[in-house]
Backbone as a chain_set.jsonl record, in Angstrom:
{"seq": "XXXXXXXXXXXXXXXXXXXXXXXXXXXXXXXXXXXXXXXXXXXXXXXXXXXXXXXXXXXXXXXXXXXXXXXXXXXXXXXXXXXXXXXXXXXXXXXXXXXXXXXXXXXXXXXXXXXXXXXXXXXXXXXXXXXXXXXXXXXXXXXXXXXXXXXXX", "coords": {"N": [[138.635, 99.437, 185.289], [136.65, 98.39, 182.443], [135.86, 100.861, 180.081], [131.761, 100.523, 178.406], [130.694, 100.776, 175.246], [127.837, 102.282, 175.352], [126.324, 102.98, 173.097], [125.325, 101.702, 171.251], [123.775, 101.427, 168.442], [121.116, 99.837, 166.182], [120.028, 98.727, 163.28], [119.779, 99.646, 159.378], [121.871, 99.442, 156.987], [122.659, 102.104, 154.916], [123.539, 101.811, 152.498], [122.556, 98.968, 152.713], [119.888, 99.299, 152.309], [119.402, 101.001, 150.14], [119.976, 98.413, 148.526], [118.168, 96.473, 148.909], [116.121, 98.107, 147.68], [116.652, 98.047, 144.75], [116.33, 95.307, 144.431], [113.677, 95.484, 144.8], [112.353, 96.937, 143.131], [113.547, 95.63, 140.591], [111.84, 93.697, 140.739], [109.416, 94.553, 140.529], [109.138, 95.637, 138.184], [109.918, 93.397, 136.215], [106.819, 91.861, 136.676], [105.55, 94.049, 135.611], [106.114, 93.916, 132.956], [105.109, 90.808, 132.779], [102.6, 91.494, 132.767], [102.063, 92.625, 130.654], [102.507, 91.091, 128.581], [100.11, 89.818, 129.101], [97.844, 90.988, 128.399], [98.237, 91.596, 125.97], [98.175, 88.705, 125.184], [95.092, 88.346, 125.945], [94.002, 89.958, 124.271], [94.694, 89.144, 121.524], [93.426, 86.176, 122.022], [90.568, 87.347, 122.351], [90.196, 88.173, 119.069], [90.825, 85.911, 117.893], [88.77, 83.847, 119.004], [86.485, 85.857, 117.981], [87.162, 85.687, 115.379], [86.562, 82.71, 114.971], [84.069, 82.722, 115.422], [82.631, 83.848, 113.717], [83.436, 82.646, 111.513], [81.789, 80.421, 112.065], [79.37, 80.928, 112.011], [79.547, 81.669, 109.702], [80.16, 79.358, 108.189], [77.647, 77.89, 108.929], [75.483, 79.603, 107.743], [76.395, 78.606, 104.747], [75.673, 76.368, 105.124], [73.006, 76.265, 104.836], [71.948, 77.737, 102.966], [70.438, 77.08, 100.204], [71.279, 74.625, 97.546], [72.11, 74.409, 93.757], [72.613, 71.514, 91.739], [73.071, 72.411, 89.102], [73.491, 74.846, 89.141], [75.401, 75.947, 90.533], [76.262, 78.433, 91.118], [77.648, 80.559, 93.913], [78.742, 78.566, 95.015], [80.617, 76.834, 93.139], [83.122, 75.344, 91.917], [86.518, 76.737, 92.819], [87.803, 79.932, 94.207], [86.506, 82.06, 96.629], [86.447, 85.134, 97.604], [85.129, 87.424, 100.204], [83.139, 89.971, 99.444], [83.531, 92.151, 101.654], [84.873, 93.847, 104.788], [85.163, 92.572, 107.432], [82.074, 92.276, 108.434], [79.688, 89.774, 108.019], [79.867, 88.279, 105.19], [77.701, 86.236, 102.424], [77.164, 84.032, 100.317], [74.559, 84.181, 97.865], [71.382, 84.701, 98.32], [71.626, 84.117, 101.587], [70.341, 84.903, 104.713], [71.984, 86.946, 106.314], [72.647, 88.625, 109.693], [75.005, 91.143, 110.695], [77.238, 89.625, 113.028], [78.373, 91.581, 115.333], [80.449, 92.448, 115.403], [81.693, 93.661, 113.835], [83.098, 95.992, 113.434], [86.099, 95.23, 113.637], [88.295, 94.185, 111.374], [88.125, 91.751, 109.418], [89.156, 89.59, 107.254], [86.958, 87.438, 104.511], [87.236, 84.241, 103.025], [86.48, 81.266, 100.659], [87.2, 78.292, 99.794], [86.015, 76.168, 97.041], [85.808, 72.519, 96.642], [85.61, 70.05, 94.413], [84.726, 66.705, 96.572], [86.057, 64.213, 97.045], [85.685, 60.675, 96.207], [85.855, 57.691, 98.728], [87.06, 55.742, 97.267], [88.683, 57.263, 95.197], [86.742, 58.346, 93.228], [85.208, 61.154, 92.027], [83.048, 62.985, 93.209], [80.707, 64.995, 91.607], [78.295, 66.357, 93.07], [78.974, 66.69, 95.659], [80.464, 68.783, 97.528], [83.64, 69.534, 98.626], [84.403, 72.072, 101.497], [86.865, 74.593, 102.178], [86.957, 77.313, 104.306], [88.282, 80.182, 105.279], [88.808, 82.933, 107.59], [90.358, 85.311, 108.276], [92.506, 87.997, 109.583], [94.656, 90.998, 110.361], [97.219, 91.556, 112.747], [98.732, 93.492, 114.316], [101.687, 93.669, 113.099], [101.347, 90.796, 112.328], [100.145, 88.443, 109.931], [96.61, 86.801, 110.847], [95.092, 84.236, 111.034], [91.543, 81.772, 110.83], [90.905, 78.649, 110.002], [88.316, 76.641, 108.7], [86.399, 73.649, 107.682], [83.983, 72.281, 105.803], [81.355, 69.805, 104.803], [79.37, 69.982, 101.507], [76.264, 69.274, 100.337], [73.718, 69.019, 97.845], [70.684, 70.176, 97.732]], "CA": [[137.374, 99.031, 184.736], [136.927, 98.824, 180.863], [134.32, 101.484, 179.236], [131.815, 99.95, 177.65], [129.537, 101.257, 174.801], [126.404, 102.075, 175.418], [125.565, 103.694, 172.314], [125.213, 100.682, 169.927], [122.902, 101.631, 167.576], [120.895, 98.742, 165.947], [119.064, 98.836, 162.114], [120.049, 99.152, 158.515], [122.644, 100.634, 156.672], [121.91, 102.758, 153.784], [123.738, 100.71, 151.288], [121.363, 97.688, 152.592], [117.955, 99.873, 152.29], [119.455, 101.344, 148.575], [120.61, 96.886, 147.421], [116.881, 96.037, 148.969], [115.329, 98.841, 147.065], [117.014, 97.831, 143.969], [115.651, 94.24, 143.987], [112.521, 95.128, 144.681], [112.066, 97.592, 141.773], [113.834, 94.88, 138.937], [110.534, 92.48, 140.688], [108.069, 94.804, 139.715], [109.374, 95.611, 136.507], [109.803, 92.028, 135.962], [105.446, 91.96, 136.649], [104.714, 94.893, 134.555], [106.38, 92.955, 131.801], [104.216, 90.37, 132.549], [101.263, 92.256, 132.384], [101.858, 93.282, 129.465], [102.054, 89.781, 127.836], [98.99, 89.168, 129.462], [96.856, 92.043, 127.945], [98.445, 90.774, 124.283], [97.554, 87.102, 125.088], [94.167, 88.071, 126.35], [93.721, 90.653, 122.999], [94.724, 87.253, 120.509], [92.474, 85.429, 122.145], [89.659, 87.676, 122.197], [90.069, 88.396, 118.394], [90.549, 84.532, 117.568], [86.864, 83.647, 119.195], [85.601, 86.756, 117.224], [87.054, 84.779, 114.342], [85.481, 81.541, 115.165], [82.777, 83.087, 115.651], [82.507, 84.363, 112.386], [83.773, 81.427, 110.729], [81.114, 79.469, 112.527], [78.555, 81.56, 111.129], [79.453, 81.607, 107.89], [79.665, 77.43, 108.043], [76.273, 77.521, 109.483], [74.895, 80.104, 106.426], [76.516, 78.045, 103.68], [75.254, 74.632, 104.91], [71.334, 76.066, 105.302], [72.019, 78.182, 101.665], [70.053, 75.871, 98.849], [72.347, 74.474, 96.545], [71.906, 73.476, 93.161], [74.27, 71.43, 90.991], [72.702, 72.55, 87.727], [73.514, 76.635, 88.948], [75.813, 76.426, 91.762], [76.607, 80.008, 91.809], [79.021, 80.956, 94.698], [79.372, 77.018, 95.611], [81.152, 76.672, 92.062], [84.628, 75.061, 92.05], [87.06, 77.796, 93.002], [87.839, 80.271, 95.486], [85.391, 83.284, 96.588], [87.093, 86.035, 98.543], [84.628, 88.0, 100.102], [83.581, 91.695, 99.149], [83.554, 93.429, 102.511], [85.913, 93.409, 105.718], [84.793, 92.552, 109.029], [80.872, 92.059, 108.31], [79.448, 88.437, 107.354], [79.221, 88.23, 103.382], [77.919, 85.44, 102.308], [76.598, 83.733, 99.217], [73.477, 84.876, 97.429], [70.242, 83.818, 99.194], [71.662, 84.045, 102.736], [70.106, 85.987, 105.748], [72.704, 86.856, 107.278], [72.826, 89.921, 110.118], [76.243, 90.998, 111.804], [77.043, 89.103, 114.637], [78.211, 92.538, 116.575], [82.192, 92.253, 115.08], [81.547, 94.391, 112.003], [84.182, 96.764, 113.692], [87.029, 94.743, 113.342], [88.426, 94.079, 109.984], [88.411, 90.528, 108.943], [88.812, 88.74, 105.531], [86.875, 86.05, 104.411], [87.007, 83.319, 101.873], [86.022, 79.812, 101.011], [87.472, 77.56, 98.602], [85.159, 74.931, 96.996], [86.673, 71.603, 95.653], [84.877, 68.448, 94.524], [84.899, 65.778, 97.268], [86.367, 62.662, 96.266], [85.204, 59.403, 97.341], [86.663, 56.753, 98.994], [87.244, 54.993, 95.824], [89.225, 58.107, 94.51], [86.41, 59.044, 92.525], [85.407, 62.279, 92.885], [81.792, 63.438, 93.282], [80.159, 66.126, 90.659], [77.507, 66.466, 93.658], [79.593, 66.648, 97.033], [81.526, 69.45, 97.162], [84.302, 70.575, 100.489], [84.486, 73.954, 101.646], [87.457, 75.579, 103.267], [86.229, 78.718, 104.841], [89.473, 80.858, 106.199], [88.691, 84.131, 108.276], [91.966, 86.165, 108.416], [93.034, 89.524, 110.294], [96.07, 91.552, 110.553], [97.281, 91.751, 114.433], [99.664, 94.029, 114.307], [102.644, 93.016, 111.798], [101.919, 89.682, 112.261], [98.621, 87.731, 109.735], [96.733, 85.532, 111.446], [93.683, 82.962, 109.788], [91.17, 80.742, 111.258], [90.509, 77.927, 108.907], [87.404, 75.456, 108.914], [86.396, 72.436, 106.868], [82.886, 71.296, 105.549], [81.118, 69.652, 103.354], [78.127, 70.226, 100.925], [75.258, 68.427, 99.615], [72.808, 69.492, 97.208], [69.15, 70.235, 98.438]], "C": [[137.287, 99.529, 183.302], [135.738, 99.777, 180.828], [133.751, 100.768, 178.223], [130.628, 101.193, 176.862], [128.608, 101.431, 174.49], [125.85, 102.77, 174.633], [125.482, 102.783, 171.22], [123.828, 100.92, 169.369], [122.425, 100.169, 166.465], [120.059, 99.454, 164.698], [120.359, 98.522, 161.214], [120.838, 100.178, 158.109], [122.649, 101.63, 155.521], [122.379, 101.88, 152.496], [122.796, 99.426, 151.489], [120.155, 98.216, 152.278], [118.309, 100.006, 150.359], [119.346, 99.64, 147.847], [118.864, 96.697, 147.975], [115.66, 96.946, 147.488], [115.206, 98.498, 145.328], [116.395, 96.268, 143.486], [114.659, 94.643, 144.029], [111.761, 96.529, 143.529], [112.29, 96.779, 140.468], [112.182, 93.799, 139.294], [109.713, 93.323, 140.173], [108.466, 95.229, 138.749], [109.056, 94.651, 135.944], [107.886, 91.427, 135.627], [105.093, 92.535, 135.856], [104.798, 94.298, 133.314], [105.216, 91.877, 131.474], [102.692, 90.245, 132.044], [100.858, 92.775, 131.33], [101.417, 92.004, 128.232], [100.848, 89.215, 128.454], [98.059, 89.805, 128.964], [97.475, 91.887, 126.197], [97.661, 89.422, 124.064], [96.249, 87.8, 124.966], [93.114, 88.632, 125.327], [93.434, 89.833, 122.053], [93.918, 86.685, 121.074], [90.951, 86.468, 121.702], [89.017, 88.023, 120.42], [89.856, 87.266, 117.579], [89.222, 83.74, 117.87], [85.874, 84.21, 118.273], [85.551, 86.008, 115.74], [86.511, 83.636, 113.957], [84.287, 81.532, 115.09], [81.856, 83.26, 114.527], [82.511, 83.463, 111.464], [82.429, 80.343, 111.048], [79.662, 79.658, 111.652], [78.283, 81.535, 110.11], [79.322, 80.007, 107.47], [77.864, 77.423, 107.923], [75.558, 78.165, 107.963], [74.988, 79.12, 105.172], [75.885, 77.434, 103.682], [73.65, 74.867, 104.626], [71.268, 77.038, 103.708], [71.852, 77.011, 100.785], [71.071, 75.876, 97.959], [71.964, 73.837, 94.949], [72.733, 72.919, 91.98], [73.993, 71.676, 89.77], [73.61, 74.335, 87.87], [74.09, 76.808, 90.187], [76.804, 77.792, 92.355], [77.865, 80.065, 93.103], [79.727, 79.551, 95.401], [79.937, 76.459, 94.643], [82.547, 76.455, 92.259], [85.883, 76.04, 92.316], [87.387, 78.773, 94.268], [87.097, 81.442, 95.558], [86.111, 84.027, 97.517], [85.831, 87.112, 98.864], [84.041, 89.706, 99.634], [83.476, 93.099, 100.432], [84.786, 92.945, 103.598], [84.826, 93.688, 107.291], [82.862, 92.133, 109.374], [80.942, 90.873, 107.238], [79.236, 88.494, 105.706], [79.012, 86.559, 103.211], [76.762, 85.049, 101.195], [75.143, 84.017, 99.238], [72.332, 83.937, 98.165], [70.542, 83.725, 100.502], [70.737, 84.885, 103.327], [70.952, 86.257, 106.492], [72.928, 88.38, 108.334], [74.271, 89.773, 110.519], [76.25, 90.854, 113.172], [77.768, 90.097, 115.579], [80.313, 92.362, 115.949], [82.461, 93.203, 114.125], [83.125, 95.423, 112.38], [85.693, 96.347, 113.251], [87.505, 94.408, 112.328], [89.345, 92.573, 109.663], [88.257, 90.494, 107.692], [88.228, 87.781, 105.547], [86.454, 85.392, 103.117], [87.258, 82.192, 102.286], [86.415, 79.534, 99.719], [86.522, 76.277, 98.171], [85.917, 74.119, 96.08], [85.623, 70.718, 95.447], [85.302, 67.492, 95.51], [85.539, 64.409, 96.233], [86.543, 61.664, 97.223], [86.285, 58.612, 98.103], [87.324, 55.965, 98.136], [88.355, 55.966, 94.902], [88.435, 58.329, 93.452], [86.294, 60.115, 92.846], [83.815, 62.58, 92.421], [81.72, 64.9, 92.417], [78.66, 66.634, 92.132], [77.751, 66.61, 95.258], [80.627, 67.78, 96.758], [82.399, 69.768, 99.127], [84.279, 71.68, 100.553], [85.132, 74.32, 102.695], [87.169, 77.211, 103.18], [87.777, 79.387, 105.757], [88.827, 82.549, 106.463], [89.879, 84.545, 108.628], [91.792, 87.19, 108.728], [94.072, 89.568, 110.325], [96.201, 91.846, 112.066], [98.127, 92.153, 114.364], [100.292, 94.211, 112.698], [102.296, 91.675, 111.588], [99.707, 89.649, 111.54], [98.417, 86.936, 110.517], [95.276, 84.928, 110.628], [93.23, 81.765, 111.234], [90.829, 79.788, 109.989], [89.635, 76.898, 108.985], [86.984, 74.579, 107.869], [84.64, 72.007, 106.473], [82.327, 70.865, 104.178], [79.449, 70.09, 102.695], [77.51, 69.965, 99.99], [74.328, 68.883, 98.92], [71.766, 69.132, 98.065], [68.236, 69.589, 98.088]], "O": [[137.658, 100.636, 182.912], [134.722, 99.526, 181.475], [134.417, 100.321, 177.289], [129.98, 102.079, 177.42], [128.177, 100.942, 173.446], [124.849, 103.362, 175.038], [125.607, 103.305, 170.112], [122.831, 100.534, 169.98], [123.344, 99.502, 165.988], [119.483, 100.524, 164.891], [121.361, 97.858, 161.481], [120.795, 101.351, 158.48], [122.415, 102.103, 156.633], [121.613, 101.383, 151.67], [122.308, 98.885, 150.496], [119.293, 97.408, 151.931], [117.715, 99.364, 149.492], [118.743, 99.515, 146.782], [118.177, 96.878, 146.97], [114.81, 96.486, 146.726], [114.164, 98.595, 144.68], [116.039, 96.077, 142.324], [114.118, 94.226, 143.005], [110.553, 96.748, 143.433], [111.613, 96.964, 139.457], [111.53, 93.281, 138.388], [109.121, 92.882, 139.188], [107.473, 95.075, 138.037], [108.088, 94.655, 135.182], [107.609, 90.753, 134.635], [104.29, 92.005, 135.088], [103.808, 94.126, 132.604], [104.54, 91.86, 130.445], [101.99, 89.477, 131.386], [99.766, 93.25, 131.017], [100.509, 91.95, 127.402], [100.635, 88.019, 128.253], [97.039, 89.118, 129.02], [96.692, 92.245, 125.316], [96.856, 89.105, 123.188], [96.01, 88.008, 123.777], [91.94, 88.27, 125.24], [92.288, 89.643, 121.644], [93.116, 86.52, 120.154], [90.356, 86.173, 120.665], [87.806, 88.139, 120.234], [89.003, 87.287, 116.692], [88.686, 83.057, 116.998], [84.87, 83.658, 117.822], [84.548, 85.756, 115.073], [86.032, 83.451, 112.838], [83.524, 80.619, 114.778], [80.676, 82.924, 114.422], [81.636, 83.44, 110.598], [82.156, 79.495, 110.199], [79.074, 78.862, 110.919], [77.2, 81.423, 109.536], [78.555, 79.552, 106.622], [77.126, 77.03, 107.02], [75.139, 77.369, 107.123], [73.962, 78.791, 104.576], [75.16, 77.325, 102.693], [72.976, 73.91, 104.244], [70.124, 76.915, 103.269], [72.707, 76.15, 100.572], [71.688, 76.881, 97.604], [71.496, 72.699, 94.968], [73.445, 73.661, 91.303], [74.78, 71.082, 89.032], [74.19, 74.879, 86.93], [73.597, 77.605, 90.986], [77.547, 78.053, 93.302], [78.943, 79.493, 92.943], [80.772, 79.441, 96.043], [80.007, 75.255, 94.891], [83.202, 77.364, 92.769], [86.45, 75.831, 91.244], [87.191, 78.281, 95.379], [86.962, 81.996, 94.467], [86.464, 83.318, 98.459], [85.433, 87.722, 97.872], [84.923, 90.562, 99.569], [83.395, 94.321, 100.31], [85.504, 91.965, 103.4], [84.154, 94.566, 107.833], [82.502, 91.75, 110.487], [81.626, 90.754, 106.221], [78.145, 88.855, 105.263], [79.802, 85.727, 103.657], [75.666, 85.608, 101.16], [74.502, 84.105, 100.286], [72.43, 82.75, 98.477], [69.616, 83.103, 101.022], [70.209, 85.697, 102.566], [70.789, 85.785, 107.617], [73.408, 89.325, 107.706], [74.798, 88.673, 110.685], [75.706, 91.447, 114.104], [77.895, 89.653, 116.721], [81.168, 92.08, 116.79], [83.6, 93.415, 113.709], [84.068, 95.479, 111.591], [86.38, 97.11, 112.573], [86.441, 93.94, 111.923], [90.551, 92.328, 109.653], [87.453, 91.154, 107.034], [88.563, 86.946, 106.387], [85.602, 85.803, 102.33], [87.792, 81.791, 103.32], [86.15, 80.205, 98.721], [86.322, 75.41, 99.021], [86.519, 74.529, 95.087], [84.737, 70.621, 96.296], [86.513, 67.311, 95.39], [85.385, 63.972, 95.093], [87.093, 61.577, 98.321], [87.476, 58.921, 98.055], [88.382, 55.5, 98.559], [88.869, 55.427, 93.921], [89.094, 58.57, 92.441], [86.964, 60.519, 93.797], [83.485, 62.366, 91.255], [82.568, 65.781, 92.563], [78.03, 67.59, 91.68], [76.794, 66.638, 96.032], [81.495, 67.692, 95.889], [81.937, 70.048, 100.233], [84.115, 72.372, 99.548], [84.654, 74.455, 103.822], [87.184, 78.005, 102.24], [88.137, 78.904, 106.831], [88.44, 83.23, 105.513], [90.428, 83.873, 109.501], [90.787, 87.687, 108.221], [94.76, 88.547, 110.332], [95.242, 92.394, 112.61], [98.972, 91.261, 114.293], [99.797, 94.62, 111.647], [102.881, 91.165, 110.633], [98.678, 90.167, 111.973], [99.298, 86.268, 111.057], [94.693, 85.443, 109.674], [93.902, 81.214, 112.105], [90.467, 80.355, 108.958], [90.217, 75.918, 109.449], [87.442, 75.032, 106.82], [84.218, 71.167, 107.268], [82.569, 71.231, 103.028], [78.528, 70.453, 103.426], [77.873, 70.241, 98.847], [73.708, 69.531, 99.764], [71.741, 68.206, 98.875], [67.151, 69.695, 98.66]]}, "num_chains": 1, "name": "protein.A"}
């Protein structure tokens, strides 16, 4: 009669627990990574709204700022860079409070050109206005840039 063995031991072997252990440490690495580009994304975004925000603002000030084409002061052909960082500046006669961003340190300027018609003339009384809000994010600039126009009062 053969012997048989009745001590068969059943599970895992340590080299399979160590190769399991090993994948499942490169997966969560692999996550934290992620997580990390997700708390950058979610930073850029939150600073790009702030910019919009800002930018929106300052549209809104210009357009309700009287204009006149005899003395158009800061709506004068050219470019205006503002004189503070991160708080709204904006041409003489505004009201403007800070919309709660002042912390952050934005640039802003607005270029004013003469409109020109359809005709390729060009209006003495229509002027465009790019408005760019810029921050530093790191190493890298970044700029929102908006577009309007403006009519004497």
């Amino acid at each position: 009669m053969g012997i048989k063995n009745k001590n068969k031991e059943s599970g895992f072997t340590l080299l399979e627990v160590l190769v399991s252990i090993v994948i499942f440490v490169i997966g969560i690495l692999g996550l934290m990574a992620l997580q990390v580009f997700a708390v950058k994304g979610a930073y850029l975004g939150e600073r790009t709204t702030e910019a919009v925000e800002l930018a929106n603002s300052m549209i809104n000030e210009i357009q309700a700022t009287p204009y006149n084409a005899s003395n158009p002061g800061e709506f004068s052909a050219g470019s205006h860079p503002s004189s503070g960082e991160g708080c709204l500046q904006c041409p003489t006669g505004c009201n403007v409070s800070p919309i709660g961003i002042c912390g952050n340190s934005y640039s802003i300027s607005w270029t004013v050109t003469p409109q020109t018609l359809g005709s390729g003339l060009v209006s003495n009384n229509v002027y465009g206005i790019t408005l760019t809000v810029s921050w530093t994010d790191g190493v890298l600039n970044r700029s929102v840039t908006m577009y309007t126009s403006k009519l004497p009062l």
